[in-house]
C-alpha positions in Angstrom: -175.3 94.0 -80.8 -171.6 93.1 -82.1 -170.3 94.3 -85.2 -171.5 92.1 -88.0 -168.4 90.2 -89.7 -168.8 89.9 -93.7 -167.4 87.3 -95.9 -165.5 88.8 -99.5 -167.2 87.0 -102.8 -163.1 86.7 -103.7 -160.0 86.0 -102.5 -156.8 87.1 -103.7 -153.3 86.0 -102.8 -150.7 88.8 -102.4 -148.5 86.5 -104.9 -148.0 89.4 -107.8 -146.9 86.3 -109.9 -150.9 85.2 -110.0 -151.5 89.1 -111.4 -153.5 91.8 -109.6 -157.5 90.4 -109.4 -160.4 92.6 -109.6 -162.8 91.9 -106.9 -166.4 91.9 -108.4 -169.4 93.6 -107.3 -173.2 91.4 -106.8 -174.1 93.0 -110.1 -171.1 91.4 -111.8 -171.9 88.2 -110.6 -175.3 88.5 -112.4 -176.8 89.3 -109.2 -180.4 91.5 -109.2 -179.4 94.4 -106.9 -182.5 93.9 -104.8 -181.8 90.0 -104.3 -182.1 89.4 -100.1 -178.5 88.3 -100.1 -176.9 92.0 -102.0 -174.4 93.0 -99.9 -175.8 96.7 -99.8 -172.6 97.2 -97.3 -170.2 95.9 -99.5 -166.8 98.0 -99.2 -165.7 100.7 -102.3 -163.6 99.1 -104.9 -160.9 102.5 -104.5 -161.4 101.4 -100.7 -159.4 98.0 -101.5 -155.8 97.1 -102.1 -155.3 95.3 -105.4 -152.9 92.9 -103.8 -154.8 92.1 -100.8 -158.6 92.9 -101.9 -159.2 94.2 -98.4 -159.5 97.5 -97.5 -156.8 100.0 -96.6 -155.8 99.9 -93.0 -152.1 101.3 -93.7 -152.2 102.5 -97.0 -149.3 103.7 -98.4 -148.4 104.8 -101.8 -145.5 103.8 -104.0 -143.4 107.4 -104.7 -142.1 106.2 -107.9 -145.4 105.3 -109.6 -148.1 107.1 -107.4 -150.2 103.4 -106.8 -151.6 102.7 -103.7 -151.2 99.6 -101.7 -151.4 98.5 -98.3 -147.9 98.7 -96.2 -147.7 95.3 -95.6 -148.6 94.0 -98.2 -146.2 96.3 -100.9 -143.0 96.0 -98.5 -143.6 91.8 -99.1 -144.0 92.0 -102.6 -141.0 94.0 -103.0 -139.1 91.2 -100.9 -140.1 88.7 -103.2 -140.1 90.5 -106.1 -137.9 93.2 -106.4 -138.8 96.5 -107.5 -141.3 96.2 -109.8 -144.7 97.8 -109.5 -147.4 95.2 -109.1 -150.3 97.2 -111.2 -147.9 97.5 -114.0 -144.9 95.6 -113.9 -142.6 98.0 -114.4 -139.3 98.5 -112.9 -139.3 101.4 -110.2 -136.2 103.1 -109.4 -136.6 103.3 -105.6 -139.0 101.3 -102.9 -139.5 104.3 -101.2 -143.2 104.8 -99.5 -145.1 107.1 -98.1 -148.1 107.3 -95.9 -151.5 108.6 -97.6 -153.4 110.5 -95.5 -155.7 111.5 -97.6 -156.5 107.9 -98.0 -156.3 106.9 -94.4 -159.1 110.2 -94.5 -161.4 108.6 -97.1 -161.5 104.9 -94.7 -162.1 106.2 -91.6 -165.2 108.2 -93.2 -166.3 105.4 -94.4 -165.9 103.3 -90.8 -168.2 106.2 -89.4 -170.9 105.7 -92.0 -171.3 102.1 -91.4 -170.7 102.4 -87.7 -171.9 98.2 -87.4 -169.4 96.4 -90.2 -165.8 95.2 -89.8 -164.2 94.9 -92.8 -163.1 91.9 -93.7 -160.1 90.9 -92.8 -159.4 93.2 -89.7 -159.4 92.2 -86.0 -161.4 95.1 -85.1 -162.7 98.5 -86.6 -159.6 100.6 -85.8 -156.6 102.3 -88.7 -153.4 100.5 -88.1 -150.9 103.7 -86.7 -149.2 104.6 -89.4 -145.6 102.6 -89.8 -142.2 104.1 -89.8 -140.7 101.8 -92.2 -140.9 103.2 -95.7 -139.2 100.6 -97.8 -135.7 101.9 -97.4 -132.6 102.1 -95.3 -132.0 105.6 -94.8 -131.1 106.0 -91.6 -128.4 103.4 -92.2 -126.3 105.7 -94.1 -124.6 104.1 -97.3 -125.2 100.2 -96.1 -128.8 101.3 -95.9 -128.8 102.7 -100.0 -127.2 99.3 -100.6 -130.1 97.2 -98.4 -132.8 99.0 -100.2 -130.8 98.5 -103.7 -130.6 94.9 -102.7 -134.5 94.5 -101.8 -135.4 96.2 -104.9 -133.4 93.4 -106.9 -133.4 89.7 -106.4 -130.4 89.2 -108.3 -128.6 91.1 -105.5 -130.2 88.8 -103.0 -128.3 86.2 -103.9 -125.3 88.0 -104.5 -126.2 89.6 -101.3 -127.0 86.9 -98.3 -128.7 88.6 -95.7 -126.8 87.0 -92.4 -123.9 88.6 -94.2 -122.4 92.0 -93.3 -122.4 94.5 -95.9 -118.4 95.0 -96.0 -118.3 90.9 -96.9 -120.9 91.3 -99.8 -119.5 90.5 -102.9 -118.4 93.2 -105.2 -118.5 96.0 -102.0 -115.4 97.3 -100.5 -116.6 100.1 -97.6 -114.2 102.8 -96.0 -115.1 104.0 -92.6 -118.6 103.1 -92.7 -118.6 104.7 -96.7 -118.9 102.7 -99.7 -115.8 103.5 -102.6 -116.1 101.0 -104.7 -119.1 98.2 -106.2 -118.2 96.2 -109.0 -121.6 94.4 -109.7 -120.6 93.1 -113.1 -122.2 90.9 -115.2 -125.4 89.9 -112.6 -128.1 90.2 -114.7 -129.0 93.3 -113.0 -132.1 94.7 -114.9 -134.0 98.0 -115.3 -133.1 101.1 -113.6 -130.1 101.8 -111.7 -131.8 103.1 -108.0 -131.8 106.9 -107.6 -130.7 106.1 -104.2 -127.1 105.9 -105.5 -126.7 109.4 -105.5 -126.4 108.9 -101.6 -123.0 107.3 -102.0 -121.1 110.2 -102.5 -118.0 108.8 -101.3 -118.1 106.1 -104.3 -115.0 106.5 -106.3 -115.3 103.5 -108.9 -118.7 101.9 -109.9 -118.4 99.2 -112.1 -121.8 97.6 -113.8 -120.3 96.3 -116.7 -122.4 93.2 -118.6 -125.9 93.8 -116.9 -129.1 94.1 -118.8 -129.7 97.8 -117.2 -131.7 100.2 -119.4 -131.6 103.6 -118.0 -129.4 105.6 -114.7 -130.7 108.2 -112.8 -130.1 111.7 -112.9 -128.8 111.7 -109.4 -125.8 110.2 -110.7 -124.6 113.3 -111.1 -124.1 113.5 -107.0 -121.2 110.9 -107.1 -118.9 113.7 -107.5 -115.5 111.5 -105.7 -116.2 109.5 -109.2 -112.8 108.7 -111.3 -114.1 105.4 -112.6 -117.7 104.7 -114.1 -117.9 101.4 -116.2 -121.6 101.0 -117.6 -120.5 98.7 -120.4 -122.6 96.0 -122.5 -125.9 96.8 -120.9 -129.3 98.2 -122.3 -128.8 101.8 -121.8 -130.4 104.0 -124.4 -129.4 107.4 -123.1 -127.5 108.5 -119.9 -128.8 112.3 -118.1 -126.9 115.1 -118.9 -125.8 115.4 -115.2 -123.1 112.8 -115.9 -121.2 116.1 -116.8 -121.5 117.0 -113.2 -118.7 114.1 -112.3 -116.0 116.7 -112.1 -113.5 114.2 -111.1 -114.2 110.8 -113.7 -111.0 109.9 -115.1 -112.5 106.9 -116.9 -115.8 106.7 -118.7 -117.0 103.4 -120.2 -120.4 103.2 -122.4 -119.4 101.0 -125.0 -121.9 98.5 -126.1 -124.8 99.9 -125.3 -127.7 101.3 -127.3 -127.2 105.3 -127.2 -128.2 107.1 -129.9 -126.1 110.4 -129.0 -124.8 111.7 -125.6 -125.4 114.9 -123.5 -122.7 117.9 -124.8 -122.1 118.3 -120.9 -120.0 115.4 -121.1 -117.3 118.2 -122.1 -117.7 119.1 -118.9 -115.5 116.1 -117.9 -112.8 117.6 -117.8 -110.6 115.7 -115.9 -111.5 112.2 -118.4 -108.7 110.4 -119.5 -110.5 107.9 -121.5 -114.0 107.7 -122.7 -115.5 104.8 -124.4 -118.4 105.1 -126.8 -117.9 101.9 -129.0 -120.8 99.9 -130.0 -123.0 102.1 -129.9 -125.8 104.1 -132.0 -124.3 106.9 -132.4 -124.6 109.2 -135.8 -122.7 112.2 -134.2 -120.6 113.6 -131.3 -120.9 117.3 -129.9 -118.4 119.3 -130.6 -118.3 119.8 -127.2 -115.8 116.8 -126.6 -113.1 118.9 -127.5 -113.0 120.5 -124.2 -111.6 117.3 -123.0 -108.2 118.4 -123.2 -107.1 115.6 -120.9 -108.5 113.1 -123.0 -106.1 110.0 -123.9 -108.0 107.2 -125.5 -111.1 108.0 -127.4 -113.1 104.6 -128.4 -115.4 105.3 -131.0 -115.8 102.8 -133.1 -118.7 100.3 -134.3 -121.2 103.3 -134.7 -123.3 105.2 -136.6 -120.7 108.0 -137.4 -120.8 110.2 -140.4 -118.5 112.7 -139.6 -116.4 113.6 -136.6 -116.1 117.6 -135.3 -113.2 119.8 -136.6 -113.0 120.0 -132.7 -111.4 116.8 -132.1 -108.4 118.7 -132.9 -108.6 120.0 -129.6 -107.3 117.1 -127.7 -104.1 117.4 -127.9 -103.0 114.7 -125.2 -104.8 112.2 -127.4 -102.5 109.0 -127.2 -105.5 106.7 -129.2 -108.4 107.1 -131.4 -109.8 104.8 -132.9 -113.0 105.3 -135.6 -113.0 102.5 -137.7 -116.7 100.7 -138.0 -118.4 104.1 -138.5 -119.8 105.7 -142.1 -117.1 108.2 -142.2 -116.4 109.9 -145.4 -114.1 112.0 -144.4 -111.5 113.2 -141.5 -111.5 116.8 -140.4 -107.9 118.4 -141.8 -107.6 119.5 -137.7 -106.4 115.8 -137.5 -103.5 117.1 -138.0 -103.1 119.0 -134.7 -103.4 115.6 -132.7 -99.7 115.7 -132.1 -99.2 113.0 -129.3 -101.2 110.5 -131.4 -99.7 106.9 -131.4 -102.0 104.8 -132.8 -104.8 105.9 -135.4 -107.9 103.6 -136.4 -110.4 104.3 -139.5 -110.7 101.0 -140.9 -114.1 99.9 -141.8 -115.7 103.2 -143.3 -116.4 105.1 -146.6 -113.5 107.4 -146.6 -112.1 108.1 -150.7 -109.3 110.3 -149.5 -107.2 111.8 -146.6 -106.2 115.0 -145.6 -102.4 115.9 -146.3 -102.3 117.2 -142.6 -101.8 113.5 -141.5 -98.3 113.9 -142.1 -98.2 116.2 -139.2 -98.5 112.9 -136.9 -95.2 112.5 -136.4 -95.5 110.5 -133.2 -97.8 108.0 -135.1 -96.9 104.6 -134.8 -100.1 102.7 -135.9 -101.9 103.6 -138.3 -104.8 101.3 -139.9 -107.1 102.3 -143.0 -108.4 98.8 -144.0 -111.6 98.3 -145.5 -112.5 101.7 -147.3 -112.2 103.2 -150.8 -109.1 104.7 -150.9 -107.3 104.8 -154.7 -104.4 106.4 -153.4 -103.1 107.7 -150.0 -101.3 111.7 -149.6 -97.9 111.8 -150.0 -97.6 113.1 -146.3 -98.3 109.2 -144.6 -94.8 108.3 -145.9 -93.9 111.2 -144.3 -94.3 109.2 -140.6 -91.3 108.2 -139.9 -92.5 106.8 -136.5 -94.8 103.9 -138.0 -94.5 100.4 -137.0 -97.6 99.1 -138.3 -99.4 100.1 -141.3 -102.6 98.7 -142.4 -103.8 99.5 -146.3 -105.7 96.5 -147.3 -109.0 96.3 -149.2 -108.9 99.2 -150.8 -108.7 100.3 -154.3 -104.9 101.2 -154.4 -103.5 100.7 -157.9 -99.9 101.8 -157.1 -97.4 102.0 -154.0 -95.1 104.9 -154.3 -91.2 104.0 -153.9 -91.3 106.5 -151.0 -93.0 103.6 -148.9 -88.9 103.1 -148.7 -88.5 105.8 -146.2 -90.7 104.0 -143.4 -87.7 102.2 -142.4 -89.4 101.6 -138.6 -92.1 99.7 -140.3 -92.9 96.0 -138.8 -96.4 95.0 -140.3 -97.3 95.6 -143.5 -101.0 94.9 -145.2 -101.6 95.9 -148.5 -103.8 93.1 -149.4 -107.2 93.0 -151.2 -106.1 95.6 -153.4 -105.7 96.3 -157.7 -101.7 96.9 -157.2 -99.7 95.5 -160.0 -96.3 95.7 -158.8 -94.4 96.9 -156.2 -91.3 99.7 -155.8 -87.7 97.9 -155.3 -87.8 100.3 -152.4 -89.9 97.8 -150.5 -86.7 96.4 -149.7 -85.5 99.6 -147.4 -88.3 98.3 -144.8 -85.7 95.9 -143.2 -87.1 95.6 -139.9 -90.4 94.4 -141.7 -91.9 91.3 -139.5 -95.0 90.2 -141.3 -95.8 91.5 -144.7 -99.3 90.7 -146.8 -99.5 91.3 -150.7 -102.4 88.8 -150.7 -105.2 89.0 -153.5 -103.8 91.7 -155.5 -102.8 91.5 -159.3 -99.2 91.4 -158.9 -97.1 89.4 -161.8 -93.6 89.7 -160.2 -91.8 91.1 -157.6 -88.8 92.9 -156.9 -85.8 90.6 -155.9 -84.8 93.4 -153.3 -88.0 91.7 -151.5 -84.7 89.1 -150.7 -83.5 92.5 -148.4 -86.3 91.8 -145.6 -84.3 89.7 -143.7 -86.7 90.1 -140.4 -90.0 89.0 -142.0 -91.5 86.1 -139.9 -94.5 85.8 -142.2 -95.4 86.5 -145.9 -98.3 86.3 -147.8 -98.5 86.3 -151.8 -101.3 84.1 -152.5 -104.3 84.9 -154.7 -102.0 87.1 -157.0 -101.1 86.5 -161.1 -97.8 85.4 -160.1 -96.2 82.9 -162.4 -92.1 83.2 -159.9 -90.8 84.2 -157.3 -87.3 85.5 -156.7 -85.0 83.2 -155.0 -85.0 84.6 -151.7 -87.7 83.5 -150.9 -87.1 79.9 -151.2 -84.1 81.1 -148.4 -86.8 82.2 -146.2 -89.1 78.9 -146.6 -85.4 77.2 -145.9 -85.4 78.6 -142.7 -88.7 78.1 -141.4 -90.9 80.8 -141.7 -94.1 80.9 -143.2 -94.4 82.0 -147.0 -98.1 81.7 -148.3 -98.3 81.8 -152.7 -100.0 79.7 -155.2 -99.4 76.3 -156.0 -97.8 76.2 -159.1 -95.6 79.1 -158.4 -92.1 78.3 -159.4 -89.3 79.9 -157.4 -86.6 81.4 -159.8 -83.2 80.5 -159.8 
């Protein structure tokens, strides 16, 4: 007598948009387990894959979440869906499959106790022979990482068109059959960045910029030919402390992200030129960044920041660091050691004072403190003799010192949204002065040596307690440029 064929009581498309179905046994259907029609046969619930409801002839399981499914049936969903586990959803960092013995063990034993049923939907009573094909590229080298990348992630598929070759693929350039550089910004790449990247260890830029990624893997730390690694604007909430393994990054970009802190081996980079960390989450840095005694720019800014370590002092080579955004209430005195500093930015925090060592800056030529709640500034910052921009507003100052005079470099000048009442004649020494803003203060006159800025472009009085104005500066209204102050304001003679 043939095998007797069986017909499932459900049927469930391998679509993981319609959801994984549970196939239901006689008694769940409200059947009596001795009716005539109790399938007494029926096949084992672990027995079945949950995208296919038949029973395992390949089964495979996925490495990243440890679910079964059969071969077929996994390697299709992850062509139409990306990488996302169908149980639960959630984004897997790698396709990668394995055969399961042990389950291929469990069917067969099965087969062999009911010697006279098929399962349904099988063409005879046999185990498929196990595939080779395991959901990734591998033996394709690097353009196999990148297939597997691409049929973990649909946004890559159509980035990515499959007639085309790998070198033509937008955002790829490839070396001798190595990939150097991907620049996959802003392509609404989501979830984990593959582990499979680690392969490409001749990658020397990896731009990712403007994705919705929340989380790279540790093997990151393999791409060792690394200068440039641009993981801007995404999700990320942390990044694996083997980033400090990227011996040769000369650029590091993690602003506007979500991180909360970052791994003290990134003073381990020690070949960084520039690290970006604005827009963050952050409420400290380890001290350990001042190892980075190649370090240029340092982007800070637009976090969390209380305090900064006394070893920032160590970077010497530092051309730009900018703070302002932050909580700070103060500013390590090692400031002062940052010698080849050009442009300095604390705007935007809590700070009440300075330290006097800020005069050691000599090569300072910006320098903005906007926005915080200093009354007065150290004597030392008049001291800078480099600065061409100088930003003072919205703060509490009362008084400018006449030894403001002595920045005779200076070109922009805010000191607006202060108390200050008047201002030194020495204002007038700043003759190379471009744009100049006294704006809401309480000023009631000023010095005619004001007249003595004969480069300003721009000036701004308004919002003051000014009732005149010395003549010069109907001369600079005369010839064109812009001059801001209160109606009513009469221009003295």
């Amino acid at each position: 007598m043939a095998p007797s064929k069986r017909r499932k009581t459900s049927d469930v498309s391998g679509n993981a948009s319609a959801g994984v179905q549970t196939r239901r046994s006689a008694s769940a259907r409200g059947d009596p387990p001795d009716a005539p029609d109790a399938d007494l046969d029926a096949e084992p619930e672990e027995l079945l894959c949950p995208i296919t409801r038949t029973m395992f002839r390949d089964p495979v399981v996925v490495v990243d979440s440890g679910h079964t499914y059969e071969r077929s049936a996994i390697l299709s969903h992850f062509g139409r869906n990306g990488a996302r586990d169908p149980l639960t959803r959630r984004a897997l960092s790698s396709t990668k499959v394995m055969t399961l013995w042990s389950m291929r063990n469990v069917v067969q034993a099965w087969l062999d106790k009911h010697p006279s049923v098929t399962p349904d939907g099988w063409d005879s009573r046999e185990l498929l022979e196990p595939s080779k094909d395991d959901g990734t590229f591998d033996d394709e080298g690097d353009v196999g990482v990148l297939r597997t990348w691409r049929a973990m992630c649909p946004e890559l598929q159509d980035e990515w068109p499959e007639a085309a070759q790998p070198e033509d693929w937008k955002g790829v350039t490839i070396e001798n059959g190595r990939v150097v550089k991907l620049k996959l910004e802003k392509l609404e790449l989501t979830g984990a960045v593959p582990a499979d990247i680690g392969q490409l260890t001749s990658l020397t830029k990896l731009n990712l910029l403007g994705n919705q990624l929340t989380s790279v893997p540790a093997e990151i730390g393999q791409l060792t030919s690394l200068t440039g690694l641009d993981l801007r604007y995404n999700q990320l909430t942390s990044v694996p402390a083997e980033i400090g393994q990227l011996a040769s990054l000369r650029k590091l970009s993690l602003g506007g992200n979500q991180l909360t802190s970052v791994p003290a081996e990134i003073g381990q980079l020690t070949s960084l030129k520039c690290l970006d960390l604005h827009d963050n989450q952050l409420t400290s840095v380890p001290a350990e960044i001042g190892q980075l005694t190649s370090l240029k720019l340092l982007f800070l800014s637009g976090n969390q920041l209380t305090s900064v370590p006394a070893e920032i002092g160590q970077l010497t080579s530092l051309k730009e660091l900018s703070l302002y955004n932050n909580q700070l209430t103060s500013v390590p005195a090692e400031i002062g050691q940052l010698m080849s500093l050009v442009e300095l930015s604390l705007s935007g925090n809590q700070l009440t004072s300075l330290p006097a060592e800020i005069g050691q800056l000599t090569s300072l030529t910006t320098l903005h403190l906007r926005g915080n709640q200093l009354t007065s500034v150290p004597a030392e910052v008049w001291q800078l003799a480099s600065l061409r921009v100088l930003n003072l507003g919205a703060n509490q100052l009362t008084s400018v010192p006449a030894e403001i005079g002595q920045l005779t470099l200076l070109e922009w000048l805010d000191l607006s949204g202060s108390q200050l009442t008047s201002l030194p004649v020495e204002i007038g020494q700043l003759t190379l002065l471009e744009w100049l803003d006294l704006s809401d203060n309480q000023l009631t006159s000023l010095p005619v040596e004001i007249g003595q800025l004969t480069s300003l472009r721009e000036l701004h009085l308004n919002d003051n307690q000014l009732r005149s104005v010395p003549a010069a500066i109907r001369e600079l209204r005369a010839a064109g440029y812009d001059v801001y102050v209160d109606d009513g304001v009469s221009v003295d003679e």
